[in-house]
TIGU-158315 format. One record per residue: residue number from 1; residue in three letters; x, y, z of N, C-alpha, C in turn. Coordinates in nm, 4 decimals, always signed. Example, Ala and Ser with C-alpha at 12.3 -4.5 7.8 and 13.67 -1.06 7.14 Angstrom:
[pt 1 "Ala" [+1.3190 -0.5690 +0.7800] [+1.2300 -0.4500 +0.7800] [+1.3200 -0.3300 +0.7800]]
[pt 2 "Ser" [+1.2850 -0.2250 +0.7080] [+1.3670 -0.1060 +0.7140] [+1.2900 +0.0030 +0.7870]]
***
This chain:
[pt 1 "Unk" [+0.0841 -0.1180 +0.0000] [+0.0000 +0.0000 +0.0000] [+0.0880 +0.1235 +0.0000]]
[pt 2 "Unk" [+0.0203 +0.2333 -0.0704] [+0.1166 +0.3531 -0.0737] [+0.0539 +0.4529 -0.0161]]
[pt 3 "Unk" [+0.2032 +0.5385 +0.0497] [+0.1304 +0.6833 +0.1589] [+0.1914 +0.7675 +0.1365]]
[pt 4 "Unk" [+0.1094 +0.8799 +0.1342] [+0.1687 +1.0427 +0.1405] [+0.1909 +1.0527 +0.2671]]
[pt 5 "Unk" [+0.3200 +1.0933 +0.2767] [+0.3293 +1.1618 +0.4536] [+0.4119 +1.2878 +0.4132]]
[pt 6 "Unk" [+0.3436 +1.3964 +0.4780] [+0.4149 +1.5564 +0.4188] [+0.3970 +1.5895 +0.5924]]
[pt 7 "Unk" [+0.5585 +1.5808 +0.6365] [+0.5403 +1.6378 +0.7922] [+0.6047 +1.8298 +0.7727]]
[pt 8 "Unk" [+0.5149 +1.8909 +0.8109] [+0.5623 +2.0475 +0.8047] [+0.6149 +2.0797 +0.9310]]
[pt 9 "Unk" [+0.7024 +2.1819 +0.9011] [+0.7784 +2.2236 +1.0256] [+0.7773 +2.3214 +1.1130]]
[pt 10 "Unk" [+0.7602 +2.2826 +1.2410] [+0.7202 +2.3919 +1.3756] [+0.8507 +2.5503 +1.2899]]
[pt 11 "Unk" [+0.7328 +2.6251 +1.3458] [+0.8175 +2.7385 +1.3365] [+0.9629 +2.7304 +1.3897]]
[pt 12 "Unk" [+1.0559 +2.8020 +1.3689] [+1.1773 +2.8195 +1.4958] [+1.2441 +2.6852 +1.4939]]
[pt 13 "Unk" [+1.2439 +2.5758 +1.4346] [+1.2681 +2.4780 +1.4524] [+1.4197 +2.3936 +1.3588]]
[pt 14 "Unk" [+1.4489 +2.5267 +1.2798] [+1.5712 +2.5126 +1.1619] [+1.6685 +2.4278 +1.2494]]
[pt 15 "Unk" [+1.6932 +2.5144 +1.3205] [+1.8596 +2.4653 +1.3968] [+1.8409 +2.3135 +1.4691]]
[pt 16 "Unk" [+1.6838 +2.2535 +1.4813] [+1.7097 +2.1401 +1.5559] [+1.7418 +2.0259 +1.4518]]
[pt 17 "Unk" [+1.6421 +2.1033 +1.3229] [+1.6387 +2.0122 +1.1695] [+1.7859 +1.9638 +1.1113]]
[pt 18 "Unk" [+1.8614 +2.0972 +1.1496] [+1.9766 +2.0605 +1.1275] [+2.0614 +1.9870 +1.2206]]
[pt 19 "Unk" [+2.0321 +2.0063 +1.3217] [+2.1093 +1.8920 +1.4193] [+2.0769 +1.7374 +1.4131]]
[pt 20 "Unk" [+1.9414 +1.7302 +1.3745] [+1.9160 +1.6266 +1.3652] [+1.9490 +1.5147 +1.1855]]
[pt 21 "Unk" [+1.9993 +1.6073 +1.1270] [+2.0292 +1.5765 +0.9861] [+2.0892 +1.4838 +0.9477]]
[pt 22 "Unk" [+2.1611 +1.4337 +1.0248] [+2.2139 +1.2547 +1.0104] [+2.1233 +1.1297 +1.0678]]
[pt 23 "Unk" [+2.0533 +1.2004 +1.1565] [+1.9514 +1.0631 +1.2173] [+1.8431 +1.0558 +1.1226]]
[pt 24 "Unk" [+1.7781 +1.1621 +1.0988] [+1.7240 +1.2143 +0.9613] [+1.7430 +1.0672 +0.8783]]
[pt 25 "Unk" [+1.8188 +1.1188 +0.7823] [+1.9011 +1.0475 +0.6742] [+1.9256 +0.8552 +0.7232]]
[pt 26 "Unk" [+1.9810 +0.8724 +0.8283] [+1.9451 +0.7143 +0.8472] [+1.8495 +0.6499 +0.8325]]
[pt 27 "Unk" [+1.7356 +0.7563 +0.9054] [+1.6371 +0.6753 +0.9905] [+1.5533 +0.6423 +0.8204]]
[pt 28 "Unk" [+1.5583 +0.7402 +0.7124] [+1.5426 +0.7507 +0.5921] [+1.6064 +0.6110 +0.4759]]
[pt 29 "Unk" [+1.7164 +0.5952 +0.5058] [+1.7910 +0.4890 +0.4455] [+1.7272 +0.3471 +0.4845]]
[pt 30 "Unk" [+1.6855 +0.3217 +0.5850] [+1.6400 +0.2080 +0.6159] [+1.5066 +0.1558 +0.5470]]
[pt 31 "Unk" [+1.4066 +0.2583 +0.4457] [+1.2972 +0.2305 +0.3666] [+1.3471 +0.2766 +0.2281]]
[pt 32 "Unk" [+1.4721 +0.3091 +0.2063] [+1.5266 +0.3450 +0.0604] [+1.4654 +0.2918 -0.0300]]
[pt 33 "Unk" [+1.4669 +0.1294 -0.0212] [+1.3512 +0.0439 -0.1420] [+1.2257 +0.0968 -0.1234]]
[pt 34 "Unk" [+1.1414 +0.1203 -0.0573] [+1.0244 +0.1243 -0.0172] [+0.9469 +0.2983 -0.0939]]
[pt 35 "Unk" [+1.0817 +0.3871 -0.0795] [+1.0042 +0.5034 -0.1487] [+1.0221 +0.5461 -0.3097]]
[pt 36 "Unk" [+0.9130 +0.6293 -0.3039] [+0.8472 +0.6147 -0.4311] [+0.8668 +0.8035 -0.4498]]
[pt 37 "Unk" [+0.8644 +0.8410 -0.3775] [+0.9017 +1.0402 -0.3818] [+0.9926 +1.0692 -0.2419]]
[pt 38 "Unk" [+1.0687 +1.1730 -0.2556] [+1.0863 +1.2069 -0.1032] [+1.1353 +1.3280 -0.1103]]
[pt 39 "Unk" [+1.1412 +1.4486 -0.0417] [+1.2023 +1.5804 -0.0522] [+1.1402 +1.6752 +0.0201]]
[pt 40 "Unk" [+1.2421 +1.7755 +0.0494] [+1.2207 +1.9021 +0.1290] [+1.0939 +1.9788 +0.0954]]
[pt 41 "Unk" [+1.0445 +2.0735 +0.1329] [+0.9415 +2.2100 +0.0825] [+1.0363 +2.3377 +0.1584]]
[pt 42 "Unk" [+0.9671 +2.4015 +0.0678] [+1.0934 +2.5585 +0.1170] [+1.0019 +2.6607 +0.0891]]
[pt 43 "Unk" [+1.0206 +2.7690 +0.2080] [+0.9906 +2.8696 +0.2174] [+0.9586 +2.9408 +0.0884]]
[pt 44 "Unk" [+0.9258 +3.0629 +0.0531] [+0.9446 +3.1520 -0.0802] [+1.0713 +3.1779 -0.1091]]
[pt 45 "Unk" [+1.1500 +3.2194 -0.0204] [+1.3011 +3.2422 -0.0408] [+1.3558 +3.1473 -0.0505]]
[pt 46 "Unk" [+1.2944 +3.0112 -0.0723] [+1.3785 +2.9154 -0.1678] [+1.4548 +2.8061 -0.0884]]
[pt 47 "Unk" [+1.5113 +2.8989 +0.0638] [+1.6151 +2.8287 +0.1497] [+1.5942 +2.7666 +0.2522]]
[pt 48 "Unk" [+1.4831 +2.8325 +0.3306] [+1.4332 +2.7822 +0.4378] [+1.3319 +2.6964 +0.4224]]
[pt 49 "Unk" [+1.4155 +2.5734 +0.4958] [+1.2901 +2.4350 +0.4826] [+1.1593 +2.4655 +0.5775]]
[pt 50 "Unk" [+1.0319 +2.4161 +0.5120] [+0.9296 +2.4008 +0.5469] [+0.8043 +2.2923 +0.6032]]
[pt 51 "Unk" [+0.9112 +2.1875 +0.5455] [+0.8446 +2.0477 +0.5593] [+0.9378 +1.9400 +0.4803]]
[pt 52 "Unk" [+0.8757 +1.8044 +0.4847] [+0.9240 +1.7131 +0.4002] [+0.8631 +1.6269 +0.3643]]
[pt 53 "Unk" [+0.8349 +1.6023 +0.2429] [+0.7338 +1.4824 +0.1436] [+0.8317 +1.3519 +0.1758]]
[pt 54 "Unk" [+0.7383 +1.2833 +0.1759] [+0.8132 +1.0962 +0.1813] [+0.6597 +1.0364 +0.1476]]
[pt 55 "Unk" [+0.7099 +0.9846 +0.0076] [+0.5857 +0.8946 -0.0670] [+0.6259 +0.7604 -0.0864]]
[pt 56 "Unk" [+0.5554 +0.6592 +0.0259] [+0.6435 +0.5507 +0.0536] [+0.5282 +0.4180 +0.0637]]
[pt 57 "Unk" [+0.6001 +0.3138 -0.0125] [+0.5068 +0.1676 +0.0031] [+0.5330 +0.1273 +0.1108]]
[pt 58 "Unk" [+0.4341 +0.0747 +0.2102] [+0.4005 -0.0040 +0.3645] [+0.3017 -0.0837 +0.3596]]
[pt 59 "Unk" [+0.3362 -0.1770 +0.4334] [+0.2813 -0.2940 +0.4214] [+0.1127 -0.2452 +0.4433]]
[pt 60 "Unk" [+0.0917 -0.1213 +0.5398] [-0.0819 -0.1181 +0.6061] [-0.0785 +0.0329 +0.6670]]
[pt 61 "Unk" [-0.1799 +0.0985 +0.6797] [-0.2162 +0.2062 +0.7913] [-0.1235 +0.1587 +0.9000]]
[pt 62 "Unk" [-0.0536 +0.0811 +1.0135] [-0.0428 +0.0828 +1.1382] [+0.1220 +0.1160 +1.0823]]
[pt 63 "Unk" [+0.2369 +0.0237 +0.9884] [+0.3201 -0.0043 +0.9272] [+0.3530 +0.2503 +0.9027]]
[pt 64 "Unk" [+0.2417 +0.2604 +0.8313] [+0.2692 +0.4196 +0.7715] [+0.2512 +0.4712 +0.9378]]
[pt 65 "Unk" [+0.1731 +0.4454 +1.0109] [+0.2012 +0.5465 +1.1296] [+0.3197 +0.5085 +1.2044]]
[pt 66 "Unk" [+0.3784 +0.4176 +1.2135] [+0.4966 +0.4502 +1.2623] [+0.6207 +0.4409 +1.2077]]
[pt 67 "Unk" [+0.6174 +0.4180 +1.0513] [+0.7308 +0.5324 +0.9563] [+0.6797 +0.6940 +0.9887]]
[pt 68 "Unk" [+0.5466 +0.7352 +1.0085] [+0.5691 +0.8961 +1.0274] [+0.6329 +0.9226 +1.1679]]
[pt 69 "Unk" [+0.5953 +0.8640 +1.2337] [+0.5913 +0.9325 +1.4162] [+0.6911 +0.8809 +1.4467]]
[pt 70 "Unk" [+0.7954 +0.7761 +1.4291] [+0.9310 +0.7168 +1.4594] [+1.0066 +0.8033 +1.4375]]
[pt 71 "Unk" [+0.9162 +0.8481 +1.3352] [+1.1076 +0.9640 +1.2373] [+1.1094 +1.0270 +1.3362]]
[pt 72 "Unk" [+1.2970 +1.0404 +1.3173] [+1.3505 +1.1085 +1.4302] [+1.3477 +1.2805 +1.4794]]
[pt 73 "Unk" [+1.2954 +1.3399 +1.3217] [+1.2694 +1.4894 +1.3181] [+1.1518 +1.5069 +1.4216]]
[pt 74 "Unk" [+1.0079 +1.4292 +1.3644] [+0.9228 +1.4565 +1.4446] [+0.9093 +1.4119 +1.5939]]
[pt 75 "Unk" [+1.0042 +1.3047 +1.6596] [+1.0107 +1.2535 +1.8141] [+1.1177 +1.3907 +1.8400]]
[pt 76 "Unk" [+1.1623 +1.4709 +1.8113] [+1.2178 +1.5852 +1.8828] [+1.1462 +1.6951 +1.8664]]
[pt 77 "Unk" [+1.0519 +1.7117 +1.7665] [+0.9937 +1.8281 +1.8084] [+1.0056 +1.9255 +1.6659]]
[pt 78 "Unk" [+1.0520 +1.8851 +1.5280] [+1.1013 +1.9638 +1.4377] [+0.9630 +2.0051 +1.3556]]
[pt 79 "Unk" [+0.8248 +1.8963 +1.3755] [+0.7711 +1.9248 +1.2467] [+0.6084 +1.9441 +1.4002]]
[pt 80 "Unk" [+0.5462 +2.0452 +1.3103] [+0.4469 +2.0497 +1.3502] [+0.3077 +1.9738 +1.3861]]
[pt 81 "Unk" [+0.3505 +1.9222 +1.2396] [+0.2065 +1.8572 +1.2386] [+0.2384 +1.7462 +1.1002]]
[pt 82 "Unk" [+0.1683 +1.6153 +1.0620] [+0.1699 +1.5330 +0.9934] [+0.0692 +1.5241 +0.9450]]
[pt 83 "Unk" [-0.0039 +1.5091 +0.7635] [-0.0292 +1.5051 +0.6984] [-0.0185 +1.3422 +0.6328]]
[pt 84 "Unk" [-0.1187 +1.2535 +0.7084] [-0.0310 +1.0741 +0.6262] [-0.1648 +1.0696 +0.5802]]
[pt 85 "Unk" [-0.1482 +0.9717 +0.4190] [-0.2980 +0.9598 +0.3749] [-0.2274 +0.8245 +0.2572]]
[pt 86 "Unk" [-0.3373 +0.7452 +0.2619] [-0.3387 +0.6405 +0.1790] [-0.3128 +0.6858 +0.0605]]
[pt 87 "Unk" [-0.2359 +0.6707 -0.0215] [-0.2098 +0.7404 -0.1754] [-0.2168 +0.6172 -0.3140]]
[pt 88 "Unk" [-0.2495 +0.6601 -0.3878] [-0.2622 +0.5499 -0.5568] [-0.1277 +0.6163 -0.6403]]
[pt 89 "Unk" [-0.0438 +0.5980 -0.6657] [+0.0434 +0.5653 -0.7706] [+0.0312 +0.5960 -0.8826]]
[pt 90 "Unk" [-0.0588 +0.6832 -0.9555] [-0.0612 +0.6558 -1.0872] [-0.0570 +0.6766 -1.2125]]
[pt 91 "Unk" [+0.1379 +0.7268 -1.1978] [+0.2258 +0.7184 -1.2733] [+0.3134 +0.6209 -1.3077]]
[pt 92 "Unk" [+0.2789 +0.5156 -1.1569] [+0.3503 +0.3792 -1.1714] [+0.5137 +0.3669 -1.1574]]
[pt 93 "Unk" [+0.5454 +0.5113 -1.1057] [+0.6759 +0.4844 -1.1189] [+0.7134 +0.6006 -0.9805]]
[pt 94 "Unk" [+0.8736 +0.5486 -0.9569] [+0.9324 +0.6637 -0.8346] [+0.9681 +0.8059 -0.9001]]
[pt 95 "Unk" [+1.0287 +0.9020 -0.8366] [+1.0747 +0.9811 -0.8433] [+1.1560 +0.9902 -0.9468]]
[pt 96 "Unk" [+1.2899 +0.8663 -0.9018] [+1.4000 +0.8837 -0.9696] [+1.3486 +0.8245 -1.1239]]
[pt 97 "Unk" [+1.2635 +0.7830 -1.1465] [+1.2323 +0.7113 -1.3045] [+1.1771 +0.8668 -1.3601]]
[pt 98 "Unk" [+1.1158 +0.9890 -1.3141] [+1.1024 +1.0361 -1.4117] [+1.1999 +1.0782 -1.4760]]
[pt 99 "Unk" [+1.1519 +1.1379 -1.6443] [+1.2393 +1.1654 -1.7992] [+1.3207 +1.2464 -1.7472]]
[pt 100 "Unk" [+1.2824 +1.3658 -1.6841] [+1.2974 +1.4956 -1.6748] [+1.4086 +1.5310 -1.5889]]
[pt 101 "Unk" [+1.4694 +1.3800 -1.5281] [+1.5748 +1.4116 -1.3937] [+1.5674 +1.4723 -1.2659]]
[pt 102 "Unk" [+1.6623 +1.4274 -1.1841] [+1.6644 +1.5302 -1.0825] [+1.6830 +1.7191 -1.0516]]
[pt 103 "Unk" [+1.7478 +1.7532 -1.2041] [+1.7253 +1.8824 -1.1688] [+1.7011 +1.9773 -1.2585]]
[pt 104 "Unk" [+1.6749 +2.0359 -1.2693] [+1.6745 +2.1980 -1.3886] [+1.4935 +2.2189 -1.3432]]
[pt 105 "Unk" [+1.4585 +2.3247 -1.3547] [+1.3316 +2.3962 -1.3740] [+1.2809 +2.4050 -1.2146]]
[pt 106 "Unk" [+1.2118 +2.4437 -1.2057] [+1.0682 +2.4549 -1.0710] [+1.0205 +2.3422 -1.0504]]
[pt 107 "Unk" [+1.0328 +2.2680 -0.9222] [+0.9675 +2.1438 -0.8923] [+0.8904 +2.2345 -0.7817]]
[pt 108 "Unk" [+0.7425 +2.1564 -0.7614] [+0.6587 +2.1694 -0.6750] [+0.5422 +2.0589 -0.5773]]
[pt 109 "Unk" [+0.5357 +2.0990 -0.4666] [+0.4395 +2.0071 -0.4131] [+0.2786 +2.0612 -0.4577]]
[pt 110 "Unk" [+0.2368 +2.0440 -0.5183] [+0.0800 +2.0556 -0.5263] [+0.0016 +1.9815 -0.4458]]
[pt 111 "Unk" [-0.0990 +1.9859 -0.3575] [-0.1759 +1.9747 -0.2628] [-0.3412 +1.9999 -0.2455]]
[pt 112 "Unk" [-0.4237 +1.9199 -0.2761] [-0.5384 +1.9165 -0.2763] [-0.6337 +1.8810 -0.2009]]
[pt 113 "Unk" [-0.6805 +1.9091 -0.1161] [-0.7456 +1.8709 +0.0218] [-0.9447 +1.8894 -0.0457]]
[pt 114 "Unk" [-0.9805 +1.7979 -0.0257] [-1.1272 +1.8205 -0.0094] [-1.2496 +1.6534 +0.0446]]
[pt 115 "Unk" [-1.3137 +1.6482 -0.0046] [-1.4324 +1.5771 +0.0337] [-1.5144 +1.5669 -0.0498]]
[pt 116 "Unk" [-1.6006 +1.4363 -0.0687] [-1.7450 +1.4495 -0.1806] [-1.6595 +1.3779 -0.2558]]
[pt 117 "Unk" [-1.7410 +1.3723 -0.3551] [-1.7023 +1.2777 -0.4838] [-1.5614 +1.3200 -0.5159]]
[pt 118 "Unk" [-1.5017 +1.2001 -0.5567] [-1.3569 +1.2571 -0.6315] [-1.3374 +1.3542 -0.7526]]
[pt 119 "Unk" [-1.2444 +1.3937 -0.7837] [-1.2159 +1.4920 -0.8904] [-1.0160 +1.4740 -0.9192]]
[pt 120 "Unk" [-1.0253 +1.4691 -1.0469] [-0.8650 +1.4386 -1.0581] [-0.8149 +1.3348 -1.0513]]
[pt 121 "Unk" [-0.9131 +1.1751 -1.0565] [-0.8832 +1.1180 -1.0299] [-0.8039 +0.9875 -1.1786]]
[pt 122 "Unk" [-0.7685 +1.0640 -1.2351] [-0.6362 +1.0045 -1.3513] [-0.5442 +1.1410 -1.3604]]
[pt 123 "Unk" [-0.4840 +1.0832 -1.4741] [-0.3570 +1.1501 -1.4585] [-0.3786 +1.2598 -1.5561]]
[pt 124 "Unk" [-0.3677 +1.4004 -1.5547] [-0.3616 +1.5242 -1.6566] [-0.2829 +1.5310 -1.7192]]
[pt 125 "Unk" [-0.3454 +1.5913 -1.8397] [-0.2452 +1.5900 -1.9329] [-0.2163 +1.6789 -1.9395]]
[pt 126 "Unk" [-0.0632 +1.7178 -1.9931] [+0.0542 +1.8138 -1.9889] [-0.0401 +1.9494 -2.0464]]
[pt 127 "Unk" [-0.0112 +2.0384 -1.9734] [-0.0351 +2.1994 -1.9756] [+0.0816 +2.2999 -2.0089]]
[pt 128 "Unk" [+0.0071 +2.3787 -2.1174] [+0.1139 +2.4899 -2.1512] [+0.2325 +2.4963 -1.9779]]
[pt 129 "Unk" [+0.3421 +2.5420 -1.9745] [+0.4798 +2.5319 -1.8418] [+0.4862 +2.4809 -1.7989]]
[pt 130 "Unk" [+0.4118 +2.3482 -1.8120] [+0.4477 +2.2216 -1.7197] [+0.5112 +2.0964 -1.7868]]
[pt 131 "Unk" [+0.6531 +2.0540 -1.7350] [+0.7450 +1.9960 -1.7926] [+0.7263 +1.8525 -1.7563]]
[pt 132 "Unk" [+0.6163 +1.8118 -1.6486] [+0.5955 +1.6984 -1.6150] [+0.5221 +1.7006 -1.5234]]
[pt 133 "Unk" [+0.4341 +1.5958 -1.4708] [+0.4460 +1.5110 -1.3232] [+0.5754 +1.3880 -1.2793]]
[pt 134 "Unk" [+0.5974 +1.4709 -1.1839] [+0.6991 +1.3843 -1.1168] [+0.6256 +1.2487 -1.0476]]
[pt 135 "Unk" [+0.5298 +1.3202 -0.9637] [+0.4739 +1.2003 -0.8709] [+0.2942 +1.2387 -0.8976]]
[pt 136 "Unk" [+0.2223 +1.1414 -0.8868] [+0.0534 +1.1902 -0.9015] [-0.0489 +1.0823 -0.8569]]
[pt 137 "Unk" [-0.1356 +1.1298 -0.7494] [-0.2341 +1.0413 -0.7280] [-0.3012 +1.0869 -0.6516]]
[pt 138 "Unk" [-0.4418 +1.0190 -0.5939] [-0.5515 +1.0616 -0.4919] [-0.5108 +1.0376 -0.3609]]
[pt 139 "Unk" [-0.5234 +1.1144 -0.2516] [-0.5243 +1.0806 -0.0868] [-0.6063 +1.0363 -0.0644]]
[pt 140 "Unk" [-0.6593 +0.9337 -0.0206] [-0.7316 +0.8056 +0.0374] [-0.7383 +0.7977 +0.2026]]
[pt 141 "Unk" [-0.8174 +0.7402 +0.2558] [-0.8867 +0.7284 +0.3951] [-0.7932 +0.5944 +0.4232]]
[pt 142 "Unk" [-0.7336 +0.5567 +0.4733] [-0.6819 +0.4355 +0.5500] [-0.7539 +0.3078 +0.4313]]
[pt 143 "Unk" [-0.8505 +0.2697 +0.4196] [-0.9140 +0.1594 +0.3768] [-0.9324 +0.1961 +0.1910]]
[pt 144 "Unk" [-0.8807 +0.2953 +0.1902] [-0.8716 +0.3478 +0.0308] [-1.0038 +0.3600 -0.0145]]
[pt 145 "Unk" [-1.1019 +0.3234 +0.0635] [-1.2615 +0.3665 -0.0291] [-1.2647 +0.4951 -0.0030]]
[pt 146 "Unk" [-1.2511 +0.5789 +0.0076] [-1.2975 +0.7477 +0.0684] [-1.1657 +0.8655 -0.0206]]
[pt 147 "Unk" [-1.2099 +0.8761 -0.1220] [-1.1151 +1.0247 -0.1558] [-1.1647 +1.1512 -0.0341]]
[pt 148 "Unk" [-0.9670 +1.1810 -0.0443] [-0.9600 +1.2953 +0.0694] [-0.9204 +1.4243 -0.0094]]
[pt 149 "Unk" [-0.8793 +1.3810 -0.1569] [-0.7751 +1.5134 -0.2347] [-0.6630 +1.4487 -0.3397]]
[pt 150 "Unk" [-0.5663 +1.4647 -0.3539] [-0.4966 +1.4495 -0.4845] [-0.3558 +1.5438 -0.4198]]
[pt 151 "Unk" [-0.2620 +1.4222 -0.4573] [-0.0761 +1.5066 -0.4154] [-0.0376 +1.4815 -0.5623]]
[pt 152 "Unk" [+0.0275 +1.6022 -0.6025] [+0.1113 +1.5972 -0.6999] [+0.2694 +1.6424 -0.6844]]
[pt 153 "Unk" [+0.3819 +1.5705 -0.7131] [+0.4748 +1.6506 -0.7651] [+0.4922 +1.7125 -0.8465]]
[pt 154 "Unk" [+0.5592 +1.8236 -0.9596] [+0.5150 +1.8865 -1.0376] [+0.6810 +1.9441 -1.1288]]
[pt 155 "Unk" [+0.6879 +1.9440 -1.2287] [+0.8094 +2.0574 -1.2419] [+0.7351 +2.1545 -1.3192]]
[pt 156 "Unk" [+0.7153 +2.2753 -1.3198] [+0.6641 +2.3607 -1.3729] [+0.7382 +2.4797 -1.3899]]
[pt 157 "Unk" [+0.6723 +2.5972 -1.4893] [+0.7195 +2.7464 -1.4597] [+0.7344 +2.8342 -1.3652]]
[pt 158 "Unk" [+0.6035 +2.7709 -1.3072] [+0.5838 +2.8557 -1.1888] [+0.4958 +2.7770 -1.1226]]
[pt 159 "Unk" [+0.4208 +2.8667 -0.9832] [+0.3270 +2.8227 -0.8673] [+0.2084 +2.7884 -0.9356]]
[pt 160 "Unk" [+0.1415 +2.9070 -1.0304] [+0.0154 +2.9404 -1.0931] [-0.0061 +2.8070 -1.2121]]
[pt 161 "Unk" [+0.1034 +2.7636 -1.2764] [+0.0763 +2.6498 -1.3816] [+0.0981 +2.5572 -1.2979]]
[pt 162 "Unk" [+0.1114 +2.4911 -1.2323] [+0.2187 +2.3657 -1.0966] [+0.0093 +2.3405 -1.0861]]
[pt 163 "Unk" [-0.0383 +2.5207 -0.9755] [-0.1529 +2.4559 -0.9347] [-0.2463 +2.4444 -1.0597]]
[pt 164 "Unk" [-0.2215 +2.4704 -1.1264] [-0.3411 +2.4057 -1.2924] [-0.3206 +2.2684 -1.3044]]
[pt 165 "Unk" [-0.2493 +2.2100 -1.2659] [-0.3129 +2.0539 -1.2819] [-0.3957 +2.0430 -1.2014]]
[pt 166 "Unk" [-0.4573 +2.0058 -1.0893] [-0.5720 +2.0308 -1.0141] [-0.7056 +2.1583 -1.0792]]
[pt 167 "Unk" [-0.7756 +2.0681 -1.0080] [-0.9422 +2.1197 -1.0714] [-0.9533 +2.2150 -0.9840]]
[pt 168 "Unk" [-0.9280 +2.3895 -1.0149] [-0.9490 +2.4394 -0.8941] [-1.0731 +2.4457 -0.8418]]
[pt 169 "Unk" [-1.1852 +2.4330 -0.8403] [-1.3035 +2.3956 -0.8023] [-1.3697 +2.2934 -0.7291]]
[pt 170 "Unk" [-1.2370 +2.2007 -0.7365] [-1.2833 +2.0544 -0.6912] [-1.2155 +2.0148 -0.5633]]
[pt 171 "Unk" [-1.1871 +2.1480 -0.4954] [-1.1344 +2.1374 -0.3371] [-1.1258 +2.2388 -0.2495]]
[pt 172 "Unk" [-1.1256 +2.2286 -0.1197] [-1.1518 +2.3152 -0.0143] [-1.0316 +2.3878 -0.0197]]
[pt 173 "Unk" [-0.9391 +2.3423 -0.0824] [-0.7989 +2.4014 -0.0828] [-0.7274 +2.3762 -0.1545]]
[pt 174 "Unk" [-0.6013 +2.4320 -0.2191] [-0.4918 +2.3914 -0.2836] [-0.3876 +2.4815 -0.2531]]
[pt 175 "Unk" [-0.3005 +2.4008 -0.2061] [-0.1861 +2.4444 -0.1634] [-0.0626 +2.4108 -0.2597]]
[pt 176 "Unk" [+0.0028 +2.5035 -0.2580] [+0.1661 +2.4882 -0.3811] [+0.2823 +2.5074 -0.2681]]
[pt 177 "Unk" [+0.3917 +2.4478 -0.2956] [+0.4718 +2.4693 -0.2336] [+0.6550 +2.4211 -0.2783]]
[pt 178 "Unk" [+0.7400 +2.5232 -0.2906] [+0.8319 +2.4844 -0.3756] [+0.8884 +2.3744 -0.2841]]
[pt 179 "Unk" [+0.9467 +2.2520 -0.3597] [+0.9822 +2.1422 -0.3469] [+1.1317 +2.0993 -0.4151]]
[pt 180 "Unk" [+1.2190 +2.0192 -0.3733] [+1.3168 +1.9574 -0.4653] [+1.3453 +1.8170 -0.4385]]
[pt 181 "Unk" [+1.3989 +1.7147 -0.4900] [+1.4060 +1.5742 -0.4886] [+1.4925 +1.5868 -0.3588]]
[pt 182 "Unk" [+1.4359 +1.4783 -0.3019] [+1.5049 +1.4736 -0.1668] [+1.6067 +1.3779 -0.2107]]
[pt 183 "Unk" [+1.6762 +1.3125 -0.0846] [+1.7927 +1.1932 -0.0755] [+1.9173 +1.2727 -0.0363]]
[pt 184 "Unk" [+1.9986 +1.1031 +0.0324] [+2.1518 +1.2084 +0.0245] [+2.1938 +1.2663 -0.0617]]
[pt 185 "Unk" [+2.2711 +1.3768 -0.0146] [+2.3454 +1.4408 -0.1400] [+2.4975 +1.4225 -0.0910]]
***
């Protein structure tokens, strides 16, 4: 089964993120096979981290709650709040398989939160500044019958084309947020 987990980060909390940046990374290495996206979110100014995407296969709901709450960022106190939701795949592939590589252009987290019937639920097709989907699928309820919203990765021009793949109409929210491929570097 596959999960979005996007843990965002307590205000004030840089200097612990960074202290903790090797346990981080371990505690990360030990599901290396298992993920399917993973990477920072950053402020507007590009530098300051904001959160971190990890789109990862687990065996069940109990298996994804304690890959989120184990990690070692959030048992000290770095991330505010957690975001885990049953996710569909369906691009069929990780991160590192997309065309487009790990780097050049605007990557983004796109974020779709709502309720009611689904919307978005295949894959869009390419829009004038958008160079790809990296990662794409619906957020799901634990038991996967219940759409919650739609996570996309994105490389785009900008914020404004990133959120045009999503139906803006077809959610309580959409959130953008600049993103880059996580992993060691």
């Amino acid at each position: 089964m596959e999960f979005f987990c996007y843990h965002r980060d307590r205000p004030g909390s840089l200097a612990l993120r960074t202290e903790l940046g090797e346990q981080h990374w371990s505690y990360m290495d030990r599901y290396a096979d298992r993920l399917i996206a993973r990477g920072p979110t950053f402020a507007a100014d590009g530098d300051t981290p904001t959160g971190s995407v990890h789109i990862v296969d687990l065996p069940g709901p109990a298996a994804a709650r304690a890959f989120a709450f184990d990690e070692p960022n959030y048992q000290a106190g770095v991330y505010r709040d957690v975001l885990l939701r049953r996710w569909r795949n369906l691009l069929g592939r990780t991160m590192w398989e997309f065309p487009g590589g790990r780097d050049g252009g605007n990557r983004y987290l796109v974020l779709g939160l709502g309720s009611g019937p689904g919307v978005d639920l295949s894959v869009p097709s390419a829009t004038d500044g958008t160079d790809g989907l990296i990662a794409y699928g619906p957020l799901l309820s634990d038991d996967g019958g219940t759409w919650l919203g739609t996570a996309a990765l994105v490389r785009a021009q900008d914020r404004d084309t990133a959120r045009a793949v999503l139906t803006p109409d077809g959610y309580a929210g959409i959130e953008v947020h600049d993103w880059e491929f996580g992993g060691r570097r």
